[in-house]
N, CA, C and O atoms as a Tinker XYZ file with bonds, in Angstrom:
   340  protein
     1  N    -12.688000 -105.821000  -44.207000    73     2
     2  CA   -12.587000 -105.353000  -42.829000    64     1     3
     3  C    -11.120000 -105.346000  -42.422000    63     2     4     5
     4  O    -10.370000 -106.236000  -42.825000    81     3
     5  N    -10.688000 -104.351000  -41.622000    73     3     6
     6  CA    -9.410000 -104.472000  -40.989000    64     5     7
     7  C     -9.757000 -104.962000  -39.832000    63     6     8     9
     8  O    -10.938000 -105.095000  -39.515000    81     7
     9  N     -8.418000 -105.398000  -38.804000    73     7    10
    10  CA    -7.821000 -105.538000  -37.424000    64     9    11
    11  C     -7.498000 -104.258000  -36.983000    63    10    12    13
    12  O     -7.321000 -103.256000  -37.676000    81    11
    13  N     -7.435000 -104.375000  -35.748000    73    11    14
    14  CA    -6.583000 -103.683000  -34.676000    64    13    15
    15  C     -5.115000 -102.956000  -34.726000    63    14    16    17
    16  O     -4.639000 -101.911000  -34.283000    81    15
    17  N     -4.628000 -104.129000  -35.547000    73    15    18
    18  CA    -3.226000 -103.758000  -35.681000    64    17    19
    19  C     -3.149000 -102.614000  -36.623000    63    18    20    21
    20  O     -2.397000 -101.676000  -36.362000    81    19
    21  N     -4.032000 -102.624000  -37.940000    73    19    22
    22  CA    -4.235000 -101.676000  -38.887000    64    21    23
    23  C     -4.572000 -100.410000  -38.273000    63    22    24    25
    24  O     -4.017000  -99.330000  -38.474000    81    23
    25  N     -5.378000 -100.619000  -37.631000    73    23    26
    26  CA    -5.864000  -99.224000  -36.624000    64    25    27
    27  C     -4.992000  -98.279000  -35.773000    63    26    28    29
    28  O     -4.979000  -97.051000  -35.686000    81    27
    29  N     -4.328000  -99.162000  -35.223000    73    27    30
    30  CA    -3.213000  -98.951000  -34.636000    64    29    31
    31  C     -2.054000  -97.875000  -35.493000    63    30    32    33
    32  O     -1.667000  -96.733000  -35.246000    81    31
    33  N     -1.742000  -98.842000  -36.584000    73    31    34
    34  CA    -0.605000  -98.561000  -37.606000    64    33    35
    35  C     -1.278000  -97.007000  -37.947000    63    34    36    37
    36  O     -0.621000  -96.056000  -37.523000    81    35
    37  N     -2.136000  -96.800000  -38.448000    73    35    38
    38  CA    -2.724000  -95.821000  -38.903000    64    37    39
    39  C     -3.110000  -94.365000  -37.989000    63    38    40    41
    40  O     -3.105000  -93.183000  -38.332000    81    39
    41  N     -3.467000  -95.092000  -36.568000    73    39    42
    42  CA    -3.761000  -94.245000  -35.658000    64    41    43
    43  C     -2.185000  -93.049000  -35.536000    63    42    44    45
    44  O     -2.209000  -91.823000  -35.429000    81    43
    45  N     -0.797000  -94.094000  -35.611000    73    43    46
    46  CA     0.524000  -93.859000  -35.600000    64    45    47
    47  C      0.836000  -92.642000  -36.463000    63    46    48    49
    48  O      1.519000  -91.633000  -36.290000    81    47
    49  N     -0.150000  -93.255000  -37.760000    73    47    50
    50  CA     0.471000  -92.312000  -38.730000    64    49    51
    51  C      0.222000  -91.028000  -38.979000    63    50    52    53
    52  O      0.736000  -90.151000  -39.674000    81    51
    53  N     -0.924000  -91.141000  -38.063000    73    51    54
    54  CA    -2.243000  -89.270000  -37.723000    64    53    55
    55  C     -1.099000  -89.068000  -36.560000    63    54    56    57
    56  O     -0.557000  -88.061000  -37.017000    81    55
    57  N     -0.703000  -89.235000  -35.895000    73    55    58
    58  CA    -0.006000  -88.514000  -34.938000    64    57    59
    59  C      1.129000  -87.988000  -35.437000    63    58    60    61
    60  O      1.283000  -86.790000  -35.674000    81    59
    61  N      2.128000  -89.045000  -35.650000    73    59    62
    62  CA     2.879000  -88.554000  -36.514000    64    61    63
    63  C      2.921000  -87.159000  -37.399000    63    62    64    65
    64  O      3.478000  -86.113000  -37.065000    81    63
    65  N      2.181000  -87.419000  -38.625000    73    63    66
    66  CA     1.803000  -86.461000  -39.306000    64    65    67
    67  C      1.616000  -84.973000  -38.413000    63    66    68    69
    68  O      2.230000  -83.911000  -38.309000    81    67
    69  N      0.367000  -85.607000  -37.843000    73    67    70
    70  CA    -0.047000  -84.235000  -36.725000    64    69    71
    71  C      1.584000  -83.391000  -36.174000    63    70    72    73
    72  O      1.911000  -82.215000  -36.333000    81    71
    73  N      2.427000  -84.635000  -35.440000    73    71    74
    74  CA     3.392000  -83.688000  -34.694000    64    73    75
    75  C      4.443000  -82.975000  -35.626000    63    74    76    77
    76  O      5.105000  -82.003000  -35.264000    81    75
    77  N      4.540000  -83.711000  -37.171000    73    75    78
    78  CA     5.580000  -83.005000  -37.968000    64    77    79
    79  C      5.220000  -81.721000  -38.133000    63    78    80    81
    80  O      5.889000  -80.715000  -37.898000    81    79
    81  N      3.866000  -81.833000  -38.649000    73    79    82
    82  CA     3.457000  -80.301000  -38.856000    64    81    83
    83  C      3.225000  -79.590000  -37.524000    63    82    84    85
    84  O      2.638000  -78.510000  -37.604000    81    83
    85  N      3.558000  -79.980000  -36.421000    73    83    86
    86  CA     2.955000  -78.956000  -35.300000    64    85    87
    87  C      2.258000  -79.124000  -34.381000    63    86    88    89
    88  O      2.395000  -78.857000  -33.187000    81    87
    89  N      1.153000  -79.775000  -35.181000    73    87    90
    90  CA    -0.147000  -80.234000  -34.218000    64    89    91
    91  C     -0.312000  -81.061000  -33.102000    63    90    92    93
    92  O      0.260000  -82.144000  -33.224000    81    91
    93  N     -0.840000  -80.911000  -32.182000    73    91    94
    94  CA    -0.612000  -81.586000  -30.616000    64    93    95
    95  C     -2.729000  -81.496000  -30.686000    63    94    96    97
    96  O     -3.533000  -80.606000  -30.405000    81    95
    97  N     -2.887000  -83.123000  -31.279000    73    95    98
    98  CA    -4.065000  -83.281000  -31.720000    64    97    99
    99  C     -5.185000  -83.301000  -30.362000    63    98   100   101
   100  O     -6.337000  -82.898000  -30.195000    81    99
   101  N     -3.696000  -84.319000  -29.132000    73    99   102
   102  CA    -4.363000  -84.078000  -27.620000    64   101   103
   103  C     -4.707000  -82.502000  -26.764000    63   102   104   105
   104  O     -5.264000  -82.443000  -25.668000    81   103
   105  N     -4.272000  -81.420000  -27.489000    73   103   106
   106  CA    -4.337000  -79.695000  -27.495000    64   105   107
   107  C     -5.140000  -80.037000  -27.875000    63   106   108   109
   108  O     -5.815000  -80.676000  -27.069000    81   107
   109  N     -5.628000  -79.941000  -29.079000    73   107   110
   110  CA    -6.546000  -79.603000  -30.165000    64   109   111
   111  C     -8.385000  -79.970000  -29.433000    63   110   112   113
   112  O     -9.452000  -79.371000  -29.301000    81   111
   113  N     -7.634000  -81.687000  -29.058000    73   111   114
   114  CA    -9.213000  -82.131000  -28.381000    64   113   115
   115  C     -9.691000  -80.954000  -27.111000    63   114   116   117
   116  O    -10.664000  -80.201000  -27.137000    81   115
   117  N     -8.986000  -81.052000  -26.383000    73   115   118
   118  CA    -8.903000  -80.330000  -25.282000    64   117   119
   119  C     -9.306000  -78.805000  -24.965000    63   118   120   121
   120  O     -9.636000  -78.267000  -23.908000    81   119
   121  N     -9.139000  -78.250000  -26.431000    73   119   122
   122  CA    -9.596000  -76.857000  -27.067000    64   121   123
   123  C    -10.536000  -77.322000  -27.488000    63   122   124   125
   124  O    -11.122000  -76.308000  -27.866000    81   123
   125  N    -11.305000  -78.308000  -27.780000    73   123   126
   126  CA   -12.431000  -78.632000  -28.448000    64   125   127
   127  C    -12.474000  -77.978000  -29.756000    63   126   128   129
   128  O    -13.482000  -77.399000  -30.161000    81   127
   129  N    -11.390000  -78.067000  -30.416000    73   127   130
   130  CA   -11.542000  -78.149000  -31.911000    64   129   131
   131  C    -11.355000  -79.307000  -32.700000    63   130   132   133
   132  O    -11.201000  -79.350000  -33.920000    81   131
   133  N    -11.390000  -80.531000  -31.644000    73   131   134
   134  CA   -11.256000  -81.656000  -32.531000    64   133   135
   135  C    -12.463000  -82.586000  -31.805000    63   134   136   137
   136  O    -12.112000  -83.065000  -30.726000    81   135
   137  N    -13.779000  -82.898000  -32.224000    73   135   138
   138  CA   -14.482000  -84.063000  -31.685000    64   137   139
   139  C    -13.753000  -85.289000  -31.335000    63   138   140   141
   140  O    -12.664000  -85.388000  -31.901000    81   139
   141  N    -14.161000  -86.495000  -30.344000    73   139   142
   142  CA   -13.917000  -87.736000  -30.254000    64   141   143
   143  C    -13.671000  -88.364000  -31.619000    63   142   144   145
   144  O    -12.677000  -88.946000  -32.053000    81   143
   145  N    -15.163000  -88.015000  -32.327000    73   143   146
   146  CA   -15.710000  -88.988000  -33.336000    64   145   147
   147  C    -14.761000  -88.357000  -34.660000    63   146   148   149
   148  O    -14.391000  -89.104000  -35.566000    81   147
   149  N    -14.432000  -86.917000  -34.638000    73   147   150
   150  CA   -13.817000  -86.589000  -35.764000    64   149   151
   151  C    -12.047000  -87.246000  -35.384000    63   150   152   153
   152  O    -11.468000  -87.803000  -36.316000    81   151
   153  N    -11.524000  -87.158000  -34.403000    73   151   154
   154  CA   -10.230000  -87.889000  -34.111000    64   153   155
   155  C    -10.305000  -89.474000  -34.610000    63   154   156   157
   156  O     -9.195000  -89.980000  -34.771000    81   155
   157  N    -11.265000  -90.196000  -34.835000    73   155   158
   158  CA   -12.377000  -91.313000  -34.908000    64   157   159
   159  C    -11.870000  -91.497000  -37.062000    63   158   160   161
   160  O    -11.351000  -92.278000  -37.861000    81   159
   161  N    -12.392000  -90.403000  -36.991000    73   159   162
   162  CA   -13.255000  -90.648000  -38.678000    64   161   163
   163  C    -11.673000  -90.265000  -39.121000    63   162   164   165
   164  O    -11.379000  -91.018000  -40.049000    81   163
   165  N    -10.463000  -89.303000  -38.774000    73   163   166
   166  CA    -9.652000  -89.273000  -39.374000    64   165   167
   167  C     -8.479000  -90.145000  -39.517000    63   166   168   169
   168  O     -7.684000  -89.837000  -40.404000    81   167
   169  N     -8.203000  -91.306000  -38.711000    73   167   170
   170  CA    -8.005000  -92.288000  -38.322000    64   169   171
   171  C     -8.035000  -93.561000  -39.333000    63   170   172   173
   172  O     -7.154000  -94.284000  -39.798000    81   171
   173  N     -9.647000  -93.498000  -39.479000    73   171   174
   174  CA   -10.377000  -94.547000  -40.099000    64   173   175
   175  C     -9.936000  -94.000000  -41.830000    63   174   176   177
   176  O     -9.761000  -94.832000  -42.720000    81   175
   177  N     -9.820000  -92.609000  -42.051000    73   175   178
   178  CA    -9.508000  -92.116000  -43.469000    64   177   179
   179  C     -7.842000  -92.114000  -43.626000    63   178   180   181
   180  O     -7.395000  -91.633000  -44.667000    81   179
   181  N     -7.257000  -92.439000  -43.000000    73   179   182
   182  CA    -6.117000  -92.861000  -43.178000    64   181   183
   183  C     -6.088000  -93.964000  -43.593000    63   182   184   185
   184  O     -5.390000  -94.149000  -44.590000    81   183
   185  N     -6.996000  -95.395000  -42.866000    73   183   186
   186  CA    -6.950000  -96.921000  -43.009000    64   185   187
   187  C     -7.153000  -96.489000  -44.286000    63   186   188   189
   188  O     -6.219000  -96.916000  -44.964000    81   187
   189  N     -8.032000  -95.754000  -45.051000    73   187   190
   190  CA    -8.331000  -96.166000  -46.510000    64   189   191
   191  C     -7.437000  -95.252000  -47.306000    63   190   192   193
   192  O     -8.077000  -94.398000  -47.920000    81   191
   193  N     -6.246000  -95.204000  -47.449000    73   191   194
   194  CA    -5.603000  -94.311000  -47.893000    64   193   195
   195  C     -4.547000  -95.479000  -48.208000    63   194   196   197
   196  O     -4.266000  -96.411000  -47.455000    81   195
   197  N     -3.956000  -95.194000  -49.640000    73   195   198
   198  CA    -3.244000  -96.268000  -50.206000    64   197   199
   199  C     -2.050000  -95.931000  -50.774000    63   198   200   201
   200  O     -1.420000  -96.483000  -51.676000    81   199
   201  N     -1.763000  -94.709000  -49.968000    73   199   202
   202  CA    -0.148000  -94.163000  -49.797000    64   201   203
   203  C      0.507000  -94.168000  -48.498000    63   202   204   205
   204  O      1.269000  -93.296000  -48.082000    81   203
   205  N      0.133000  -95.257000  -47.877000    73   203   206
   206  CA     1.053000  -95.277000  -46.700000    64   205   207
   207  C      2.576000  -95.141000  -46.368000    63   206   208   209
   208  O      3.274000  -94.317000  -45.778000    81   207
   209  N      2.810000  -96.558000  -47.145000    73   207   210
   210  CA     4.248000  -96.134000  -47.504000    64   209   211
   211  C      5.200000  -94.818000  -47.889000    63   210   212   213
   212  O      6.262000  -94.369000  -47.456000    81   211
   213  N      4.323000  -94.465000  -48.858000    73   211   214
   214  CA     4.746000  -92.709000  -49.207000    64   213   215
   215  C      4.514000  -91.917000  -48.122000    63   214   216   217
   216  O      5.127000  -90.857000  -47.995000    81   215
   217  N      3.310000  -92.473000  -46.922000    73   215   218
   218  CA     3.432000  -91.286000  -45.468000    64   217   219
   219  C      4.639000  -91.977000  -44.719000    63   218   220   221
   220  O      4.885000  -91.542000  -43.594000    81   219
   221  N      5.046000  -92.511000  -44.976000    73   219   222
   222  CA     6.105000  -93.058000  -44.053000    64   221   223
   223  C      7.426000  -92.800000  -44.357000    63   222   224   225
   224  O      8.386000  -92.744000  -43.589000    81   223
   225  N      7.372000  -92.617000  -45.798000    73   223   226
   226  CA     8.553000  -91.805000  -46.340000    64   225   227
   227  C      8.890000  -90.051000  -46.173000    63   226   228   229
   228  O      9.873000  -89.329000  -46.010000    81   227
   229  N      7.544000  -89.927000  -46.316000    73   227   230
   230  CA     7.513000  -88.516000  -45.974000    64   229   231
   231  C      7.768000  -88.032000  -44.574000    63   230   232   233
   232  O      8.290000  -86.959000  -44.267000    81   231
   233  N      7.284000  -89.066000  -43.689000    73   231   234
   234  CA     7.689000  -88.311000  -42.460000    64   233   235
   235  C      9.109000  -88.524000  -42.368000    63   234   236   237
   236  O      9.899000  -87.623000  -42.090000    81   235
   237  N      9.448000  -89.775000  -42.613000    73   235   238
   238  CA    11.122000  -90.286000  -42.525000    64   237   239
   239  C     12.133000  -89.002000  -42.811000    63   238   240   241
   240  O     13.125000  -88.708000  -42.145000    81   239
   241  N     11.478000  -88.133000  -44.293000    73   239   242
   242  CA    12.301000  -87.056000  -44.958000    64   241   243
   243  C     11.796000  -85.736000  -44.046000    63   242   244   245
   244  O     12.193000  -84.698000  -44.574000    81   243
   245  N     11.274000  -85.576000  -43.214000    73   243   246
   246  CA    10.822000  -84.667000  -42.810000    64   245   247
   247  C     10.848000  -84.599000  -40.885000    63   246   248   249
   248  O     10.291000  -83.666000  -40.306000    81   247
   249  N     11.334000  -85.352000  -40.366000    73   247   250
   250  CA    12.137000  -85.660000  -39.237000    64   249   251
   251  C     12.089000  -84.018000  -38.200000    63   250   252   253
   252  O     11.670000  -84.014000  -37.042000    81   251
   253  N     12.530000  -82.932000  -38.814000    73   251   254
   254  CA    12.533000  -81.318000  -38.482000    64   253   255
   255  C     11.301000  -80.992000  -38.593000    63   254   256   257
   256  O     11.112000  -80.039000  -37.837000    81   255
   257  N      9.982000  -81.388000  -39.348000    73   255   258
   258  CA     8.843000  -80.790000  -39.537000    64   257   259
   259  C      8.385000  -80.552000  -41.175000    63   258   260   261
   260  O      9.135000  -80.769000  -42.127000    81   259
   261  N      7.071000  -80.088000  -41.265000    73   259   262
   262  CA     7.149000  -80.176000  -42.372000    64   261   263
   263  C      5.774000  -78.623000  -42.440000    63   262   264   265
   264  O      5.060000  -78.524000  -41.442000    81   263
   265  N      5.576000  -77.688000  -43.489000    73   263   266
   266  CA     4.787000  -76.485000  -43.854000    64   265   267
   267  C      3.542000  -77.134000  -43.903000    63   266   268   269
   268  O      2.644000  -76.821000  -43.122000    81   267
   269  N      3.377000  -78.231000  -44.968000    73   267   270
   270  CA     2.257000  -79.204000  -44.779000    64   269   271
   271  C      2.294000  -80.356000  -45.154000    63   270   272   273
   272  O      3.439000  -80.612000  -45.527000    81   271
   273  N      1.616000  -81.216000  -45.254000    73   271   274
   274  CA     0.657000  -81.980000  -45.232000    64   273   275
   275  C      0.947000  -82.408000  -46.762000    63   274   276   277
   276  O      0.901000  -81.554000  -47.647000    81   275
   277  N      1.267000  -83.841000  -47.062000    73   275   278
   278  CA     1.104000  -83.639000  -48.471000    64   277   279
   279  C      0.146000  -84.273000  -49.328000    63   278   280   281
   280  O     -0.625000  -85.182000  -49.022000    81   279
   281  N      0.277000  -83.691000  -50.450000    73   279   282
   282  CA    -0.878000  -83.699000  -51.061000    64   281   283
   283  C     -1.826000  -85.038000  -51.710000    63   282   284   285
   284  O     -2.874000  -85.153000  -52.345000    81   283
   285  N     -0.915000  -85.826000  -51.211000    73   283   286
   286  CA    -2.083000  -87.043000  -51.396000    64   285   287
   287  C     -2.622000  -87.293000  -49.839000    63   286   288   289
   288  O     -3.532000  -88.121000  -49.825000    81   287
   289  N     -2.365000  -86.908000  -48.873000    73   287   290
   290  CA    -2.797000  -86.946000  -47.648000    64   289   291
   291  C     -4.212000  -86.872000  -47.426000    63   290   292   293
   292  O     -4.786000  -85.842000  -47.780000    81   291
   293  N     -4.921000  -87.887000  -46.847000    73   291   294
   294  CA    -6.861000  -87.863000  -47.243000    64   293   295
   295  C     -6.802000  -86.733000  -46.035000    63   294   296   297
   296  O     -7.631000  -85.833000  -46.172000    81   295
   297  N     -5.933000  -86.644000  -44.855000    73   295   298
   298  CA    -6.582000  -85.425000  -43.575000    64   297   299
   299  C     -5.652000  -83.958000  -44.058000    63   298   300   301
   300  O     -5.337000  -83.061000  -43.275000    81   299
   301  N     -5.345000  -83.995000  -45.455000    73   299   302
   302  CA    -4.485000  -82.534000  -45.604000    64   301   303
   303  C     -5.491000  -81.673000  -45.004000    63   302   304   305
   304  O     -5.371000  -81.288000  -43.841000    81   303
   305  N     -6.369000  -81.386000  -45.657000    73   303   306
   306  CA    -7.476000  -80.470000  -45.476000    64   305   307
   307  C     -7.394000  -80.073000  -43.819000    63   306   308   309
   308  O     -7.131000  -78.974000  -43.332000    81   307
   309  N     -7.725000  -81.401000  -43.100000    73   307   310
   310  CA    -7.876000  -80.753000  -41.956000    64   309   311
   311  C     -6.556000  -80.494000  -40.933000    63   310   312   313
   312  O     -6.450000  -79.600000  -40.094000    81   311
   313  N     -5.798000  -81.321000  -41.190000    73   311   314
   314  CA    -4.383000  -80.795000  -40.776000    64   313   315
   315  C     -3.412000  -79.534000  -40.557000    63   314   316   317
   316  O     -2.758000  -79.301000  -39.541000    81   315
   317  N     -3.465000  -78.745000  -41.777000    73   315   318
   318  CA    -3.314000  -77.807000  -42.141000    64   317   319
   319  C     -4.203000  -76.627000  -41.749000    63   318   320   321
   320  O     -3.820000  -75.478000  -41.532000    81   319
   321  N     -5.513000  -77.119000  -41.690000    73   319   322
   322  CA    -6.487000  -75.850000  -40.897000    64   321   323
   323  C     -6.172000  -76.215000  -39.367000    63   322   324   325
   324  O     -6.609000  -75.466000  -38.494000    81   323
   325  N     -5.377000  -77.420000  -39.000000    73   323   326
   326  CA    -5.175000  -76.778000  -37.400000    64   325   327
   327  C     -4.062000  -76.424000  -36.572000    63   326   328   329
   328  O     -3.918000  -76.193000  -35.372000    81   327
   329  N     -2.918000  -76.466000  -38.120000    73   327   330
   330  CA    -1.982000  -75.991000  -38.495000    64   329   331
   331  C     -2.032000  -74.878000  -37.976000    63   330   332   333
   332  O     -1.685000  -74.767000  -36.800000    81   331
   333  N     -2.491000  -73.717000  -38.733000    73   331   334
   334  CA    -2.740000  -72.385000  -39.411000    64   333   335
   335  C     -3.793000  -72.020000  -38.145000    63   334   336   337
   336  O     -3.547000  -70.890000  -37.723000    81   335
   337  N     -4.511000  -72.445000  -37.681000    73   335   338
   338  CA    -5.839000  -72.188000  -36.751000    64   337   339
   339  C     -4.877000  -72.091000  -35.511000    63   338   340
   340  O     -5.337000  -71.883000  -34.388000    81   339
């Protein structure tokens, strides 16, 4: 089980991500292309993702933005479709 703080850390790192590439995930809800529960589940698929460090590097190198999402990223998939969407 994780804490809070993990949640937190992770919640950081979906935003993040989200704003390098573009995404304004609070748009996104608001357009209702993003559920509660899916903002929820992508979050939680970050906690289990065991390249953090490497997302933290990546955003570090990527400061201007980034085309996408990289490829060990568990939310590439959906990132990138709301990217592009």
């Amino acid at each position: 089980m994780f804490g809070f703080k993990k949640l937190d850390e992770h919640a950081e790192l979906v935003t993040r991500m989200a704003d390098t590439l573009g995404v304004d995930l609070a748009e996104e809800a608001q357009r209702g292309h993003m559920r509660p529960e899916q903002m929820r589940n992508t979050v939680l698929r970050c906690v289990g993702c065991l390249q953090a460090g490497a997302c933290r590097d990546f955003l570090a190198e990527h400061v201007d933005g980034a085309d996408a999402a990289p490829a060990y990223c568990r939310n590439k998939d959906l990132l990138d479709s709301l990217r592009v969407g």
